[in-house]
C-alpha positions as CSV (number, residue, x, y, z in Angstrom):
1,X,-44.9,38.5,40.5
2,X,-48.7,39.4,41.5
3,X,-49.8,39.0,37.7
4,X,-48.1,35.5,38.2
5,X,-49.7,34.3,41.1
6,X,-53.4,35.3,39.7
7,X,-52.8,33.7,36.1
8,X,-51.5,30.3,38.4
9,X,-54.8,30.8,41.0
10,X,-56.9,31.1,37.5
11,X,-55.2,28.4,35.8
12,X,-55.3,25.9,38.8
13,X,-59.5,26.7,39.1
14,X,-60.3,26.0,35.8
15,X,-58.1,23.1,35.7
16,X,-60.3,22.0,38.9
17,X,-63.8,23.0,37.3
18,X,-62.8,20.4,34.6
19,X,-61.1,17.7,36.6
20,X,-64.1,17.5,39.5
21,X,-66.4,16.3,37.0
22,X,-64.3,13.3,35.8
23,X,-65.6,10.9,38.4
24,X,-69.3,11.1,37.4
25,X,-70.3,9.2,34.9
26,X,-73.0,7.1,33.8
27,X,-73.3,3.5,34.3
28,X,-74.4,1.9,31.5
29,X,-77.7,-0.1,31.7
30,X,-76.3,-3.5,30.4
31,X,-74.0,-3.5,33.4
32,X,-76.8,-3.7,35.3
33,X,-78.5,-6.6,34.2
34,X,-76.8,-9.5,34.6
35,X,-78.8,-13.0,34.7
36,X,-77.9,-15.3,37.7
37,X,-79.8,-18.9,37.3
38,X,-81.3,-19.7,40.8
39,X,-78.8,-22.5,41.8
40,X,-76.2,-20.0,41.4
41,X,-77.4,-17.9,43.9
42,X,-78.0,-20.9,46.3
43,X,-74.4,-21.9,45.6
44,X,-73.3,-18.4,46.7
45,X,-75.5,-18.2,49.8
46,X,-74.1,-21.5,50.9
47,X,-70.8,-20.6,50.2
48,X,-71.0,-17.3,52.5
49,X,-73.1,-19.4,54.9
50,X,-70.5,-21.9,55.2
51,X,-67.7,-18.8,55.8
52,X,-69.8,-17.3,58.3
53,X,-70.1,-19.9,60.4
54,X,-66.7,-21.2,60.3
55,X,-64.9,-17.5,60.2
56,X,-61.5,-19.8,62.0
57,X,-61.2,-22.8,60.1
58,X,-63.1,-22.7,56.9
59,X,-61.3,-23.8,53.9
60,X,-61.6,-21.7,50.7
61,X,-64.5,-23.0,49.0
62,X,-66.1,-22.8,45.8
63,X,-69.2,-24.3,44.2
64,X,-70.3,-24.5,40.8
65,X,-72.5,-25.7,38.9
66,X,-71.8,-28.1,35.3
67,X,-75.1,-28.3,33.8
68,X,-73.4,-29.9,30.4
69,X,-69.9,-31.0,31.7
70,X,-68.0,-28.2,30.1
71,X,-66.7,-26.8,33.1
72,X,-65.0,-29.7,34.6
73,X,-62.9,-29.3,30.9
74,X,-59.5,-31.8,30.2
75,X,-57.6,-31.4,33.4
76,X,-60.2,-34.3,35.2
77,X,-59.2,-37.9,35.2
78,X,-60.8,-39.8,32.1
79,X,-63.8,-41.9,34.1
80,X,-65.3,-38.4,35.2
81,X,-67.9,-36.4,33.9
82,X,-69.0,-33.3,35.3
83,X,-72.5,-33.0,33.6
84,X,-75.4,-31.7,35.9
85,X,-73.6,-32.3,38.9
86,X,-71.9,-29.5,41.1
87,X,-68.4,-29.0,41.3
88,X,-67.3,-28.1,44.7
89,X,-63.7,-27.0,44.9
90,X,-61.8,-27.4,48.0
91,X,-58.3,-25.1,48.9
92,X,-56.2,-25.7,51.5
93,X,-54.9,-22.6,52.6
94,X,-54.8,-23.2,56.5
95,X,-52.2,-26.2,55.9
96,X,-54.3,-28.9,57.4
97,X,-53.4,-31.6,55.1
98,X,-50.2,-30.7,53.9
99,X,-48.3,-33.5,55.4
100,X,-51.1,-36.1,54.9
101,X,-50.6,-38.8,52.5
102,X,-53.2,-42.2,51.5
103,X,-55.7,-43.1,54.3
104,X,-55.5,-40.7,56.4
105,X,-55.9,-37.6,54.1
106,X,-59.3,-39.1,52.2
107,X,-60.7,-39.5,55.5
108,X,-60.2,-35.8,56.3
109,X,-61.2,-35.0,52.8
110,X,-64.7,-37.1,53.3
111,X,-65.0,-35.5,56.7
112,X,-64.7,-32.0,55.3
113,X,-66.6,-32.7,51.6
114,X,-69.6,-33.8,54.6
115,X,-69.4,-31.1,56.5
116,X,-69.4,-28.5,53.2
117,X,-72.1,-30.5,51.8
118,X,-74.5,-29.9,54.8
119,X,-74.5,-26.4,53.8
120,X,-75.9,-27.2,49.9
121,X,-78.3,-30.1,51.1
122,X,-81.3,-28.3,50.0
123,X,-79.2,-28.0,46.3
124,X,-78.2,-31.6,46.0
125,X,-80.2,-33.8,47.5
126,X,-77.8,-37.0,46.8
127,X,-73.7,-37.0,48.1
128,X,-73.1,-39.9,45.7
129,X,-74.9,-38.5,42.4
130,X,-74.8,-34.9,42.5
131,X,-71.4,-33.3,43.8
132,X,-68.0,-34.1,42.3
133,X,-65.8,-32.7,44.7
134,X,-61.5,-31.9,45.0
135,X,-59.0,-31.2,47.0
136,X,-56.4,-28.8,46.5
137,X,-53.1,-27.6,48.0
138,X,-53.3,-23.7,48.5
139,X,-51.2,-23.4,45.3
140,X,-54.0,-25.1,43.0
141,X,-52.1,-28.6,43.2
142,X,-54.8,-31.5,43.2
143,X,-54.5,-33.9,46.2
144,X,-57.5,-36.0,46.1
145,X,-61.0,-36.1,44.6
146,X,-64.4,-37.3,45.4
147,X,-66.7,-39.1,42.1
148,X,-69.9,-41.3,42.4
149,X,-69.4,-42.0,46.3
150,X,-66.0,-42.5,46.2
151,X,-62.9,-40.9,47.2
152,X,-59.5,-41.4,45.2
153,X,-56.0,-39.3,45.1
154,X,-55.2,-37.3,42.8
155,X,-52.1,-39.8,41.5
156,X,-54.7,-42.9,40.9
């Protein structure tokens, strides 16, 4: 029984010299270096600026930017193009405009879009001509969306 016991204590601390050394690895230098374009880091910094000072009723946010309109892709309405402006994606997940319909929910969109867009002023200097702008349910269903100064649902 004691031969047993030392064989097992042996086994299990070699099997412990080899499995301890599993978790250190090197990270490979073209992990590393990634290239982030300057507006996408001013997108990002406005994006956790805008959560941090609205940590109770921000709405999930995201901006990017379409320098040739590829983004933007097939699921847009036919008049819009995407090209050089910034894409700012709006989801609803706190249920403020769930039961809105016409009117009443582009005016809450324009409010909000306003209110997001205060945060990348010093990014796009122009509402109308640089920020294409929607609104989504939290599920990813397109309510409304903002194009050249004008704000249209999704159903138009």
């Amino acid at each position: 029984m004691r031969k047993k016991r030392f064989l097992a204590a042996i086994l299990l601390g070699v099997v412990l010299c080899f499995v301890s050394g599993v978790g250190y690895g090197e990270i490979g230098e073209w992990r590393l270096i990634t290239k982030v374009t300057k507006i996408d880091f001013q997108l990002l910094e406005a994006k956790v600026e805008y959560m941090g000072r609205n940590p109770e009723t921000f709405l999930d946010i995201g901006f990017f930017y379409d320098p040739d309109g590829s983004i933007g892709g097939a699921k847009l309405p036919e008049k819009v193009s995407t090209k050089g402006k910034i894409i700012t994606m709006v989801y609803d997940t706190r249920n403020r405009f769930s039961y809105k319909t016409g009117m009443i929910l582009l005016d809450e969109f324009k409010r909000e879009l306003e209110a997001i867009y205060s945060y990348i002023r010093r990014i796009a200097t122009d509402l109308t001509n640089d920020i294409y702008g929607e609104l989504f349910t939290a599920g990813g269903i397109p309510l409304a969306y903002f194009y050249q100064g004008e704000y249209h649902l999704w159903e138009e």
